[in-house]
MIDOSE-1310 file (N, C-alpha, C; in nm, 2 decimals, decimal comma, always signed):
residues 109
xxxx	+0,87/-1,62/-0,56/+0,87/-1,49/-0,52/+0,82/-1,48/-0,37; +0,85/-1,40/-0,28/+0,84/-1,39/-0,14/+0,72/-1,29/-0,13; +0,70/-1,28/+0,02/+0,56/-1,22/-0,04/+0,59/-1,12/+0,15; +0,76/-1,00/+0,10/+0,74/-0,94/+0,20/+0,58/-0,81/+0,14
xxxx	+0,64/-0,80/+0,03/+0,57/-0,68/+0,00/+0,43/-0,67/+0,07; +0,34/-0,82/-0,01/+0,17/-0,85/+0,10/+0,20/-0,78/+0,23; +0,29/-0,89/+0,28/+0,33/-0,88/+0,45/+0,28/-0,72/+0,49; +0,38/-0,66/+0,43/+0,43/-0,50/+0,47/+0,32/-0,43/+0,45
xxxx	+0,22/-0,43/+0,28/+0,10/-0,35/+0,30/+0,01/-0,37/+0,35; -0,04/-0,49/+0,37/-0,17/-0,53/+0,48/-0,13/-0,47/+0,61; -0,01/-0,48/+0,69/+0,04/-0,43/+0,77/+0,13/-0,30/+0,83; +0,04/-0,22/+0,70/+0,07/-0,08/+0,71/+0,16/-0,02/+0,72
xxxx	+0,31/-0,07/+0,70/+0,45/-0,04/+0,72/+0,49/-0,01/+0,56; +0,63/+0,11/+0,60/+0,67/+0,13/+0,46/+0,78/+0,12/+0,47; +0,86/+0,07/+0,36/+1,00/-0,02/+0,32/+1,08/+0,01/+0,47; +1,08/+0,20/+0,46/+1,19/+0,19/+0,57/+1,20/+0,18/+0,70
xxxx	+1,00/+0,11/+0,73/+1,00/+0,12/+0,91/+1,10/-0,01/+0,89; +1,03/-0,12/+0,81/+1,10/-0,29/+0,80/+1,23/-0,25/+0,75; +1,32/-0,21/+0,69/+1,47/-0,17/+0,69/+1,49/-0,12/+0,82; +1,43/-0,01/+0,90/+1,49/+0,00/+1,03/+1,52/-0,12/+1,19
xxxx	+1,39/-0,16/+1,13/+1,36/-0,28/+1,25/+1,52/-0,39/+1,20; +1,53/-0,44/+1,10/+1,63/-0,53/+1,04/+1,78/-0,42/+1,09; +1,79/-0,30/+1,08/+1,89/-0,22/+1,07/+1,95/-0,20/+0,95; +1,92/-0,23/+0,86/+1,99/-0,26/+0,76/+1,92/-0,11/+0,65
xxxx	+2,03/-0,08/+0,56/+1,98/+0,05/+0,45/+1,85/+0,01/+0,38; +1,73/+0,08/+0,36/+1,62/+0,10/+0,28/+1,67/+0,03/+0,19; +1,77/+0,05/+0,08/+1,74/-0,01/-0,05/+1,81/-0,16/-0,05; +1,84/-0,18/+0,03/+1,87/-0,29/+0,05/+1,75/-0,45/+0,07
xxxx	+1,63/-0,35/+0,19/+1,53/-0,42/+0,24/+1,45/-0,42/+0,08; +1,44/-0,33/+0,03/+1,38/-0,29/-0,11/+1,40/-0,43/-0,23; +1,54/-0,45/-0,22/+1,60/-0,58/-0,27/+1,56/-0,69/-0,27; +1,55/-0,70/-0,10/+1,49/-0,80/-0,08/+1,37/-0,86/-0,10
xxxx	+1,26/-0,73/-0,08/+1,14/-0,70/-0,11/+1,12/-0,81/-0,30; +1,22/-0,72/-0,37/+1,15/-0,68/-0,52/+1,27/-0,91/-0,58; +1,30/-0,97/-0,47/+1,36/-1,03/-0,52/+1,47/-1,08/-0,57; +1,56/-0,92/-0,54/+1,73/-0,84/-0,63/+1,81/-0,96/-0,54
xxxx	+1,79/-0,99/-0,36/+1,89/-1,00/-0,28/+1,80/-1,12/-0,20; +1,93/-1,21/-0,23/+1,85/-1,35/-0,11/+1,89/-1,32/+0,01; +1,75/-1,33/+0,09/+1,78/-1,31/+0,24/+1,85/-1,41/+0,29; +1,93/-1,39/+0,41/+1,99/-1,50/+0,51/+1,89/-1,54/+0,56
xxxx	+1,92/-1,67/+0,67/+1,89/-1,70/+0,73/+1,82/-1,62/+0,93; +1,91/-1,55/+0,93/+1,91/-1,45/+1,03/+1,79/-1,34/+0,99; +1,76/-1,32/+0,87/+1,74/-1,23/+0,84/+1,55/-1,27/+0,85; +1,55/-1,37/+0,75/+1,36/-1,50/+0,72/+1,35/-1,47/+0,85
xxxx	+1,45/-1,47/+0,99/+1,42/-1,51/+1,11/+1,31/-1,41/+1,18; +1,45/-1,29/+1,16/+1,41/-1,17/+1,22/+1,26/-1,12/+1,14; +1,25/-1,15/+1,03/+1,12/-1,11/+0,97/+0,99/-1,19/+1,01; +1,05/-1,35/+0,99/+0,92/-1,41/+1,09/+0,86/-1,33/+1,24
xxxx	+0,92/-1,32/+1,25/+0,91/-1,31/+1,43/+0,87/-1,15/+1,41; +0,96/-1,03/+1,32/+0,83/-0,91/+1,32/+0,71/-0,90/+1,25; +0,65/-1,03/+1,14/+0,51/-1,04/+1,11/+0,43/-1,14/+1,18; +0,51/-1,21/+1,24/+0,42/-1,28/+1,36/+0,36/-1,45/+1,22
xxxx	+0,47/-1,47/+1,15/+0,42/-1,59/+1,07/+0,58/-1,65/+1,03; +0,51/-1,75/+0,95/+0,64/-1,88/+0,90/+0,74/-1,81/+0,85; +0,89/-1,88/+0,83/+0,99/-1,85/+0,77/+0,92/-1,85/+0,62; +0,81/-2,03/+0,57/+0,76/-2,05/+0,48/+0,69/-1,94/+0,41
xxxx	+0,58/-1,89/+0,48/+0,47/-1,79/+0,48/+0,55/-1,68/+0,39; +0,65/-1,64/+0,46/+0,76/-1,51/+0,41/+0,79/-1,53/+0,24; +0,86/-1,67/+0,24/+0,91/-1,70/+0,12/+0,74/-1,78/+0,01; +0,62/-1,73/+0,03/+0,56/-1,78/-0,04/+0,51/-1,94/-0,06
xxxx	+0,56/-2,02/+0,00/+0,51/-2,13/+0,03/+0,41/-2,16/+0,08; +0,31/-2,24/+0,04/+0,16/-2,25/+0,03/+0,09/-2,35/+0,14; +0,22/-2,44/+0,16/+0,17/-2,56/+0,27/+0,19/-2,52/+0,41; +0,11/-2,57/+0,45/+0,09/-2,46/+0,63/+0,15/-2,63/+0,73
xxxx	+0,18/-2,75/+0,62/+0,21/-2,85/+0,75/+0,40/-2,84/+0,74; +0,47/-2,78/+0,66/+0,58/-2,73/+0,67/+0,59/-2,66/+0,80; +0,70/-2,73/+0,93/+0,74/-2,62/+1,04/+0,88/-2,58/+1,04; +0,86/-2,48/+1,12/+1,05/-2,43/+1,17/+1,09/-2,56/+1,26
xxxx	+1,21/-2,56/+1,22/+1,28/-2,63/+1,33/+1,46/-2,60/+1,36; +1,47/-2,60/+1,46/+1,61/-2,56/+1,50/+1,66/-2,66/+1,47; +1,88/-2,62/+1,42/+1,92/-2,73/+1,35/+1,94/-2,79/+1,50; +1,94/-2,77/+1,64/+1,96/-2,88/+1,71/+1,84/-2,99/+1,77
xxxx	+1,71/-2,93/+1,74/+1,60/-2,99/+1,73/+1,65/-3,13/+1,59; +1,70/-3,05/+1,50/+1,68/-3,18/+1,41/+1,77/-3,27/+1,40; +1,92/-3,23/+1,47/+1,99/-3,33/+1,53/+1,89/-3,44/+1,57; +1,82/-3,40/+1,72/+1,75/-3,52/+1,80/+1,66/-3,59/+1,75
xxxx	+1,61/-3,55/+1,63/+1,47/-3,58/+1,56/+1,58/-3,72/+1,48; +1,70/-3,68/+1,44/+1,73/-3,75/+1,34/+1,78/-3,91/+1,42; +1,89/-3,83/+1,57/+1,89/-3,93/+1,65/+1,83/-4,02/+1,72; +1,69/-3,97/+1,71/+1,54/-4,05/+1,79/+1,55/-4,14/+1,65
xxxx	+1,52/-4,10/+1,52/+1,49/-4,21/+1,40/+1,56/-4,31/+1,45; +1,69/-4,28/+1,42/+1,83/-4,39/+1,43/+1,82/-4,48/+1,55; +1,77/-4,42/+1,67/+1,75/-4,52/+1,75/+1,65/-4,61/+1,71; +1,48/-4,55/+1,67/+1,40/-4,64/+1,64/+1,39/-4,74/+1,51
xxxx	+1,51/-4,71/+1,45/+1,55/-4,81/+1,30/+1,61/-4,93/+1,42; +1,73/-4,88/+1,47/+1,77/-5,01/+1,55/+1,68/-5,06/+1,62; +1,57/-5,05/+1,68/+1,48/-5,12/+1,79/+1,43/-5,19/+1,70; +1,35/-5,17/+1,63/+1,33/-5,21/+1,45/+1,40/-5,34/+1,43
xxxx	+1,51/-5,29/+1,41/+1,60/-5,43/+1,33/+1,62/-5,53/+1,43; +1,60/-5,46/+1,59/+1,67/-5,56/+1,68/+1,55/-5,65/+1,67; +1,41/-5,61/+1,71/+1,30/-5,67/+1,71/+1,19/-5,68/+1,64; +1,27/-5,67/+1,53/+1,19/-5,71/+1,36/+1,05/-5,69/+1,38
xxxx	+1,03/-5,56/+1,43/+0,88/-5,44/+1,43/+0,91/-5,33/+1,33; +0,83/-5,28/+1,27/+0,82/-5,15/+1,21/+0,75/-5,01/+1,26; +0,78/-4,96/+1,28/+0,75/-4,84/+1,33/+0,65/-4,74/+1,22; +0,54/-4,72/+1,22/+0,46/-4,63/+1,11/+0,48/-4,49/+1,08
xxxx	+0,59/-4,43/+1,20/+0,61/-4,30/+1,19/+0,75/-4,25/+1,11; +0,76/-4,20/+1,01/+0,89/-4,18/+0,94/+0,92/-4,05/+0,89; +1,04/-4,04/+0,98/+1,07/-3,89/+0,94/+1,20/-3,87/+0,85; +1,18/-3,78/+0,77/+1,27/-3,73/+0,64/+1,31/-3,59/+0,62
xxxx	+1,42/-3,58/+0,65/+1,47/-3,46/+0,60/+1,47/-3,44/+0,43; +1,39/-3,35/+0,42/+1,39/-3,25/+0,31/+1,41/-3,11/+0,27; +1,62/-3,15/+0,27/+1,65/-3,04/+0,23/+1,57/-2,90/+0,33; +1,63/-2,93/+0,47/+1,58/-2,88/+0,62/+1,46/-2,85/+0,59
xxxx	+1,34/-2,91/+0,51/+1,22/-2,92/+0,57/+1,20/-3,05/+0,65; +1,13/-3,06/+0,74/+1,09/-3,24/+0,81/+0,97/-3,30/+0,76; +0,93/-3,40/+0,74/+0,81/-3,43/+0,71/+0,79/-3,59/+0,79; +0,66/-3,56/+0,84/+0,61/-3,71/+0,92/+0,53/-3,77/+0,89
x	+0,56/-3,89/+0,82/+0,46/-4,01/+0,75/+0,39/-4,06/+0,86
């Protein structure tokens, strides 16, 4: 469960100030609110950024070392690995840092 609703009453807003800011019809934001309608992507965004917290935070997720990252950030993240596997294999070193996509979360060993 997401956790606009917390969001919204600790921060003193009612369904339709957060439906107006999104643009989008009250019962719709309501939806989303009660769990009826999965948010897009555009949408987690626009909501991070008007409560001033995580994509994660929004959708209830408890771990705070989970970050955002742009998909062209994790392009490079992926193409930095791939280089350091090859330096690796070329000069039979291992590297202690290992990064994993999980299902667009990152995580660094």
């Amino acid at each position: 469960m997401n956790r606009l609703k917390e969001l919204r009453t600790t921060n003193n807003f009612k369904q339709a100030d957060i439906a107006q800011y999104l643009k989008i019809p009250t019962p719709t934001y309501c939806r989303y609110e009660n769990g009826k309608y999965e948010m897009d992507y555009e949408t987690l965004l626009s909501l991070s950024k008007f409560f001033k917290v995580s994509i994660n935070t929004i959708l209830g997720e408890k771990s705070e070392d989970l970050i955002l990252i742009r998909k062209d950030e994790l392009e490079e993240l992926i193409k930095a690995k791939n280089t350091i596997s090859e330096i690796e294999k070329r000069y039979k070193v291992k590297n202690h840092v290992e990064i994993k996509d999980n299902h667009g979360k990152i995580e660094f060993n």
